[in-house]
N, C-alpha and C positions, 0 to 999 in steps of 0.2 A: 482534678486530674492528678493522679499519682506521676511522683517523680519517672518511675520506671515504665508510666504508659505513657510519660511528657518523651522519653527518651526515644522508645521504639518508636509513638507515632514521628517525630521528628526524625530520626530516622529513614524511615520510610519515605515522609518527603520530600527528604535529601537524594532519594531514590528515583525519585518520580522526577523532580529538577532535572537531574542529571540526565533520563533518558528525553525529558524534554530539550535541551541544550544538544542532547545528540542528533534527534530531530530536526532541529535549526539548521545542523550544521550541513545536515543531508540536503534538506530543503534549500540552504544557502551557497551551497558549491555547485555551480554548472559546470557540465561539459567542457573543456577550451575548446572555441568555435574551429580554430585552426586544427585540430588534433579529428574534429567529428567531419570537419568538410575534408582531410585530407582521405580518411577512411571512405570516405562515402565516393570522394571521386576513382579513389581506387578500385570500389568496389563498382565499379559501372563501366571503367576502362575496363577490368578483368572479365566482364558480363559480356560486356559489348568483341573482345577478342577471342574469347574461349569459341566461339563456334569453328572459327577458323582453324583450331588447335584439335576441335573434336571430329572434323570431316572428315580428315582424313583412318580415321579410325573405325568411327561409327558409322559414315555415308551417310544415309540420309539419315538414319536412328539420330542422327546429333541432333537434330531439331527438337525430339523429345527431352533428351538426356540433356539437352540446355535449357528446357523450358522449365526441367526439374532442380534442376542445379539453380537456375535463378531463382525459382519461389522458394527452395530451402534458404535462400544469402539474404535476397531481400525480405521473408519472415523472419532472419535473424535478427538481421538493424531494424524490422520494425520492431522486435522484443527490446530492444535494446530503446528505443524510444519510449516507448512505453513506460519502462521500469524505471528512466532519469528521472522523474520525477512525482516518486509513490505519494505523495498526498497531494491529492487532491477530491476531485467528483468525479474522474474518469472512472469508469466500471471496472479497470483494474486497480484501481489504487486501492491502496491500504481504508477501510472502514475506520478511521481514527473517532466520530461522531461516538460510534459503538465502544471505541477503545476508551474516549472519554468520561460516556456513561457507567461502564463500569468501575473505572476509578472511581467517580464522585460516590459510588453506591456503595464502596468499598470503604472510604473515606468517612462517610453519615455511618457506617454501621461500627468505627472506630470511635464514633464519640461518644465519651459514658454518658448514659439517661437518655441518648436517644433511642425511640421507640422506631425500632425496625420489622414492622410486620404487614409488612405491605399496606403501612399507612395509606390514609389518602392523600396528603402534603407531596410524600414522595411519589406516588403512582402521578400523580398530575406533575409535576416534573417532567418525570420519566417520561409521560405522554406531551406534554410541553416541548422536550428537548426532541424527539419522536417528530412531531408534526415538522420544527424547525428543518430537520433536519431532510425531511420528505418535497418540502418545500424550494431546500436548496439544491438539492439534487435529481427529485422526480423521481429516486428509489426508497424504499421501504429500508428501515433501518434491520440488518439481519435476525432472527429470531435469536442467532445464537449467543445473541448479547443482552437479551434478557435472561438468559441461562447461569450468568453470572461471571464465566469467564470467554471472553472472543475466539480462545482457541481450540473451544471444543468442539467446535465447526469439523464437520467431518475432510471436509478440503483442506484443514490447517490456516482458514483466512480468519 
């Protein structure tokens, strides 16, 4: 390996470290419990009052226009749930399995003299890490990460 493909590829993995570490940190910072229950209790006082505030305006329409206002609040905190914590196997979470297999394909096609042509070594990998991963979560690894890169998912996942 040349000096100057020693550099970039290190480099790059200093690249890759780094948005792992960021990862961690995401993964490792919860909520403060007091900060999510005081929100939450708030938002159920203000649920549970608001019809009172609205009757007199609405009349009986408030029973809609509360039923509305509640599933916009409480779909909000459940996005908000949802999102604390992107990796994992939840259906919204981040596809990281996929994010990983690109790396590593990215990584073998960095090495000089390896032969990248849709060997068979690597397709059984690919199909290896594929099964793993079907297994651990009961979904199908996206197609758009055999495409080469995750993001060109037309949804941006």
């Amino acid at each position: 390996m040349s000096i100057s493909h020693y550099d970039e590829t290190s480099e790059q993995l200093q690249e890759i470290n780094h948005a792992f570490q960021n990862c961690l940190k995401i993964r490792d910072t919860p909520m403060v419990y007091t900060y999510v229950t005081t929100l939450r209790s708030f938002l159920i006082v203000w649920l549970l009052t608001l019809p009172f505030a609205l009757v007199g305006k609405f009349g009986w329409l408030a029973v809609p226009v509360h039923s509305l206002l509640a599933f916009l609040f409480l779909s909000i905190e459940q996005m908000a749930v949802e999102i604390e914590q992107p990796f994992g196997n939840d259906a919204n979470d981040l596809p990281m399995e996929s994010y990983i297999m690109d790396a590593e394909k990215t990584i073998v096609e960095q090495i000089p003299g390896y032969r990248f042509d849709g060997s068979e070594e690597l397709e059984e990998r690919l199909a290896q890490l594929e099964a793993a991963y079907y297994k651990r979560s009961g979904t199908p690894i996206s197609p758009f990460a055999r495409m080469g890169s995750p993001m060109k998912s037309p949804m941006g996942v």
